[in-house]
N, C-alpha and C positions, 0 to 999 in steps of 0.2 A: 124333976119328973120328965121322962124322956117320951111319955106319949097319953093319948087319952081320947073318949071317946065321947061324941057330941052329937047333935042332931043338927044336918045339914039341910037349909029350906030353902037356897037360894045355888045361882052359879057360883063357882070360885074357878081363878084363872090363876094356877103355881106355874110359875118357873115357864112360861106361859102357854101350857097345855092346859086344854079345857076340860073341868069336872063337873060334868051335867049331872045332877043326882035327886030324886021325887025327891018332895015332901016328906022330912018326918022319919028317912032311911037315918038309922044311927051307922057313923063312921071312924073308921079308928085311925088317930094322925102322927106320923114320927113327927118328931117339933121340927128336924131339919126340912120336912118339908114346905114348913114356913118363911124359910130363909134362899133368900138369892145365892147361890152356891159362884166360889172363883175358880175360875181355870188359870194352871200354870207349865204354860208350852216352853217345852225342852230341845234347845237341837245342839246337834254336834258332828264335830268335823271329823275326818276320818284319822284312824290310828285310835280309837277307844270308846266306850260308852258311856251313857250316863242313866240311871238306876233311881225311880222309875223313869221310863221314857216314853216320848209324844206327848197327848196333850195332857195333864193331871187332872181332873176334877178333884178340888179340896171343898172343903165347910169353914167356911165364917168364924176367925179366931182360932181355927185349929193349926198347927204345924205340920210341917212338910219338912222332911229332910231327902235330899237327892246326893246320890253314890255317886263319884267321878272313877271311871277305871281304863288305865291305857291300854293299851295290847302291848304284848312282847315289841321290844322295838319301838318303842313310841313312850313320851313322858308328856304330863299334862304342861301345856303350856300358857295358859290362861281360860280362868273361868268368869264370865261376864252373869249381872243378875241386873235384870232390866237395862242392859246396855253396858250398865258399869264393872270395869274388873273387881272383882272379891283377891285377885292372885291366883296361883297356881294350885289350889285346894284340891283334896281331893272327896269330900264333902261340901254340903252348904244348907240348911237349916232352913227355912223362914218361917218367921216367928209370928202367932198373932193376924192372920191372913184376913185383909181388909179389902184386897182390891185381886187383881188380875195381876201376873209374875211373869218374866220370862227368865231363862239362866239357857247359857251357852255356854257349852265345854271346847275349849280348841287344844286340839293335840300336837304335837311335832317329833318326828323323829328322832331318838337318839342321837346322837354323833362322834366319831372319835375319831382324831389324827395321826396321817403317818408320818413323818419327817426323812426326807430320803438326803440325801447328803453321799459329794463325792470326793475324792482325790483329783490332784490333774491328771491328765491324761484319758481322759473319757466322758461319758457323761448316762447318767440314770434317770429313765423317763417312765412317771411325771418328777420332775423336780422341787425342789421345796416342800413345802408343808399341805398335805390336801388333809378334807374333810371326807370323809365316809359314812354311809351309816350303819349302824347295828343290822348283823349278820350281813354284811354284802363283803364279796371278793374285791379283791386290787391285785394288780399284774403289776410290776415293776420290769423294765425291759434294762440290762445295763448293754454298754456301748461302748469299746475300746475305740483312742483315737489310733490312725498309722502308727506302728512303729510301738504300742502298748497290748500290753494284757490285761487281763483281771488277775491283778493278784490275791485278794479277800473280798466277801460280802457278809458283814456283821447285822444280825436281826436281833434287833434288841440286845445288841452290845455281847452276842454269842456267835464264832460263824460257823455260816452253811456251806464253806468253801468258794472256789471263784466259779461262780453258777454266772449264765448268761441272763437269765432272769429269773427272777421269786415273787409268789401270790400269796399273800395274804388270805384266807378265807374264812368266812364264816366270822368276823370281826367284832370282838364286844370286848377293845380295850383300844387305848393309844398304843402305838409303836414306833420306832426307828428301825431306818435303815439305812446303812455306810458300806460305800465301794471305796476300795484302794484296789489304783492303777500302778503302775508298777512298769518300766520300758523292756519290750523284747530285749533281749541277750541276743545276737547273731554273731557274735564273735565269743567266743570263751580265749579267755588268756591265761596258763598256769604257769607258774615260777614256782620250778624247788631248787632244792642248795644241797651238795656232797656232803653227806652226815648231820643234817638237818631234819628229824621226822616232819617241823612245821612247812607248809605249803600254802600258795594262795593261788585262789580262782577269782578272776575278776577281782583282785583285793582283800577276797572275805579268807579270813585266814580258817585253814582244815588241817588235819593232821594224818600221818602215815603209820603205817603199824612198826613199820622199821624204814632208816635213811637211807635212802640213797648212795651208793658204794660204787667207785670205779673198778674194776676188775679187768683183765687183759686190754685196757684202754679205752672201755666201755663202762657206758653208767646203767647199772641195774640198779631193778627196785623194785616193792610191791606196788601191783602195778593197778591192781584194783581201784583202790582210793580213785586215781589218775581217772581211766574209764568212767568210771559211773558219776565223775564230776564233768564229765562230758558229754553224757548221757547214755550211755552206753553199758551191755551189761558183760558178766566175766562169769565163766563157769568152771569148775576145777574137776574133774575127772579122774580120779583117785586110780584107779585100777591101773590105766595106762597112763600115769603122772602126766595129763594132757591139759591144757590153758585150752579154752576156748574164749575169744573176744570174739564182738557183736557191738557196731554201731554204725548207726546211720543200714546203708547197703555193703555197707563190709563187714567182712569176717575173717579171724585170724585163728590158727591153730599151732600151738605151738605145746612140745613136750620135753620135759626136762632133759639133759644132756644131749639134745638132739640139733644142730648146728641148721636142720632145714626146717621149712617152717611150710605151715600150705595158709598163702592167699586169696580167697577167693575161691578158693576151689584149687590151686596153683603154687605147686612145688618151687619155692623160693629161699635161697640162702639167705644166711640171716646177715651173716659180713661176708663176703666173698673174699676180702682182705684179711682178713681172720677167725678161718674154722673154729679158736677155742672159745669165740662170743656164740654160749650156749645157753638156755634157761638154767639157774640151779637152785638148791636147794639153799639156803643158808642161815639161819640162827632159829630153823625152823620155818622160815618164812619164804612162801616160792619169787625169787628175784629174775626178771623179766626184761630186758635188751630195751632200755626205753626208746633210743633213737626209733629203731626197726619196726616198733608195732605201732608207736606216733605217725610214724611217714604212710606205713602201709596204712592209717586208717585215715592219709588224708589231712593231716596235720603239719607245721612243721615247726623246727628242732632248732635254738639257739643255745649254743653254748659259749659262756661266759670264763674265760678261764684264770682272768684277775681275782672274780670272788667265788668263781668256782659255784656258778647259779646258772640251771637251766630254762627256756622260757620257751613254752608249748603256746604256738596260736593254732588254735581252731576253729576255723569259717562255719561255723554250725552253731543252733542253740543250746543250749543247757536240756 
């Protein structure tokens, strides 16, 4: 029976408010108001709540169950129930309520790691392995030492190319990131061979569309390949069968069967000692005076006539 009604003749002091009531007044009583009621105070740390929250008024034997809930970014990290850990729960019960409770939820941030990692030659700041937390940005700065570049920066084992630095944002995973350094080029060195399509730059061996052929005492060739492994670009002009080369601050023009060539802006023979070294046509492919366009762009010319190998050095980058 959860309540009932009596005749009050006297004071009564509940929960210890005063009930002054005449003689003889009939009164009607919940039974819990015969009972000392427990309170069960809740706190918690920030990154989530705890459900219900502040102080709980319960009843005497009844149960209490309390919600633990993080916020985005935040996982429960311990919950305390009168001081003692219960773990990481994300509920907690009490059972049977005899006395006065407390339960304390503590939270903490997510966290994930980046692992940066370099080649020699440089260095990527912060280095090593840091800690982050859910949704926050990270900057990675990279840094060539003298005398290096960036050759690749791989995120997550994909690359972004040789970027000077990469951010992270918005973060809700681990990751990696790897720089390879790689030493300037400031010399290019090309060796080809009289009837040899293969060639090499710096040692890395490349290939020609057509060999290398001596003609009135001179060595032509497609001369393309050569250029753009120098850095340098080539244009072909169909209508007035005209070369145009481009590197560095020079420039070269030259057109087929034509003995002059313009440098720079500057009307220049190509052999003076021999009018017939002329650009030509042959097996279909436009063959091009290597000495004379090597020199005019700045480069120079060894010829090797034991194996019959030429050796282009040029003081510039790739």
């Amino acid at each position: 029976m959860n309540q009932w009604t009596d005749i009050v003749t006297y004071k009564d002091y509940i929960k210890g408010i005063d009930y002054p009531l005449s003689s003889g007044v009939p009164i009607t009583w919940n039974i819990q108001d015969w009972y000392i009621g427990y309170n069960i105070t809740v706190s918690v740390s920030q990154g989530g709540s705890v459900s219900p929250s502040g102080s709980v008024s319960v009843i005497p034997g009844n149960p209490q169950t309390f919600t633990i809930t993080p916020n985005t970014g935040y996982k429960i990290k311990d919950v305390k129930v009168d001081g003692v850990s219960v773990g990481a729960v994300s509920s907690y019960t009490f059972e049977n309520i005899t006395k006065d409770h407390t339960i304390e939820a503590i939270f903490e941030p997510i966290t994930f790691t980046i692992t940066s990692s370099s080649s020699s030659g440089g260095t990527i700041t912060p280095s090593s392995t840091i800690t982050v937390n859910y949704g926050d940005s990270k900057t990675f700065n990279i840094t060539p030492n003298p005398g290096y570049k960036i050759k690749d920066v791989l995120v997550d084992g994909k690359s972004v190319g040789a970027v000077s630095s990469y951010t992270f944002s918005n973060i809700t995973s681990n990751h990696t990131i790897e720089v390879t350094f790689e030493k300037q080029i400031t010399q290019t060195i090309i060796t080809l061979q009289i009837g040899n399509t293969s060639f090499t730059v710096n040692g890395e061996q490349r290939y020609l569309d057509s060999p290398p052929v001596i003609k009135n005492g001179r060595t032509l060739l497609p001369i393309r390949a050569i250029i753009e492994a120098l850095g340098g670009t080539v244009k072909w002009i169909a209508d007035t069968k005209t070369v145009v080369i481009e590197l560095g601050n020079n420039s070269i023009m030259l057109q087929i069967g034509n003995a002059n060539a313009l440098v720079n802006g500057n009307n220049k023979l190509i052999d003076p000692q021999n009018l017939k070294v002329v650009p030509e046509i042959i097996n279909g492919r436009t063959m091009l005076p290597l000495r004379f366009v090597a020199e005019s762009l700045g480069a120079d010319v060894h010829w090797d006539g034991t194996t019959r190998t030429i050796t282009i050095t040029y003081q510039g980058g790739q």
